[in-house]
N, C-alpha and C positions, 0 to 999 in steps of 0.2 A: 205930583203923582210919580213916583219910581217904578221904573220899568226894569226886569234886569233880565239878563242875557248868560246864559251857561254855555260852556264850552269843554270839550276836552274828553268828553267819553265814548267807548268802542268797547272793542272785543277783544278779548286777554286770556292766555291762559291762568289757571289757579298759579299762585306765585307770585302773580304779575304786580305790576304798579301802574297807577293812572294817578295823573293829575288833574281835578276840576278847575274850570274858574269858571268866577261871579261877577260881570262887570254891569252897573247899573247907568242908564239915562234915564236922563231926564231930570226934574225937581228933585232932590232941593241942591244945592251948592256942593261943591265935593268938600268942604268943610264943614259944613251941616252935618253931610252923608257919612263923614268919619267917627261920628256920632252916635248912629245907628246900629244897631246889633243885628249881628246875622247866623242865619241857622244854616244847615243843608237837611234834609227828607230827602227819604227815597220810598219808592212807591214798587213793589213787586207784582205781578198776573196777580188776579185776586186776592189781593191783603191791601190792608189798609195802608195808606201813608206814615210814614214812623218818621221822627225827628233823628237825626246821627250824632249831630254834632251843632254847637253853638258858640259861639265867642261874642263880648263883651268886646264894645269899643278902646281898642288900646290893648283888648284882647288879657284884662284884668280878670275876667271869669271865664269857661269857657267849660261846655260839656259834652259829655262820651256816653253816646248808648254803650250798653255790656255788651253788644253784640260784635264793637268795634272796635274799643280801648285798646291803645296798643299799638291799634293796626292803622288808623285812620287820624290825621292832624290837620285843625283846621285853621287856617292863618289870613289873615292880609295884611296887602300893599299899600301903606298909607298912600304914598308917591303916586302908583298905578291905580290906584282906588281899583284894585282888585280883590275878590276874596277868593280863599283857592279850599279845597276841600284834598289833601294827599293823602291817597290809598294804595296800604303796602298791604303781601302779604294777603291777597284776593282771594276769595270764596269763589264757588259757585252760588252760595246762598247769600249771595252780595248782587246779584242780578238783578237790576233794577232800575227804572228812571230816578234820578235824581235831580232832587228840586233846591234853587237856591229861594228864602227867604230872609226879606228884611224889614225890621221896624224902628219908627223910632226911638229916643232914650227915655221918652215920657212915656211910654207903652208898657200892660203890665209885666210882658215877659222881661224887658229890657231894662226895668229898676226891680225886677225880682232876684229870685233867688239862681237862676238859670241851672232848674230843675231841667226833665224832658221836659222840651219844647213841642208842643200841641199848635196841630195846623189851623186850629181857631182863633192863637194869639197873631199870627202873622198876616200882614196885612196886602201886602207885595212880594209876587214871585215872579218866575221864570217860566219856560215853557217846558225846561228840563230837558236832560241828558242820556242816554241810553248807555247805559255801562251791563254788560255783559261777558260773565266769567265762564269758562266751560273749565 
């Protein structure tokens, strides 16, 4: 069972830049885990949860809500077995908890097309981050 842990978000003015991180315990092996694909959502007052962003183990595929592209780049640290989600270039309509998710490489999102990522394919998350633009 993958446990993960978010870090890094606060309160910024519009402009600004934050960077998230994803770090997971627990099962399975951090070369298992390098394996896995990871997403970040974020969840705003009253709306639903929205996928942002998702990368592809080795970070071969990787995708951008329209809402973000541009602005937002999602990477990891093999070494650090961290995933980091970097947001430039901040909204106020970027106010939001954000959630790290991750699933295996046998999962359908993670041998699919890595369309938007839908918070039904993910299996393990986070408790999420409060990121907050004025």
């Amino acid at each position: 069972h993958v446990q993960l842990v978010e870090s890094g978000g606060g309160s910024v003015q519009a402009g600004g830049s934050l960077r998230l991180s994803c770090v997971p315990s627990g099962a399975p092996s951090r070369d298992t885990y390098s394996r896995y694909c990871m997403a970040w959502f974020r969840q705003a007052p009253g709306k639903e949860r929205e996928g942002v962003a998702a990368v592809a183990p080795n970070e071969r595929n990787t995708y951008y809500g329209d809402s973000v592209k541009g602005r937002f780049t999602i990477s990891r640290d093999y070494v650090k077995n961290i995933a980091y989600l970097l947001m430039n270039s901040l909204k106020p309509e970027d106010t939001a908890m954000y959630y790290c998710a991750t699933e295996p490489p046998y999962s359908i999102y993670c041998s699919g097309g890595y369309g938007t990522p839908r918070v039904t394919e993910f299996s393990f998350w986070g408790q999420g981050t409060q990121v907050t633009v004025s």
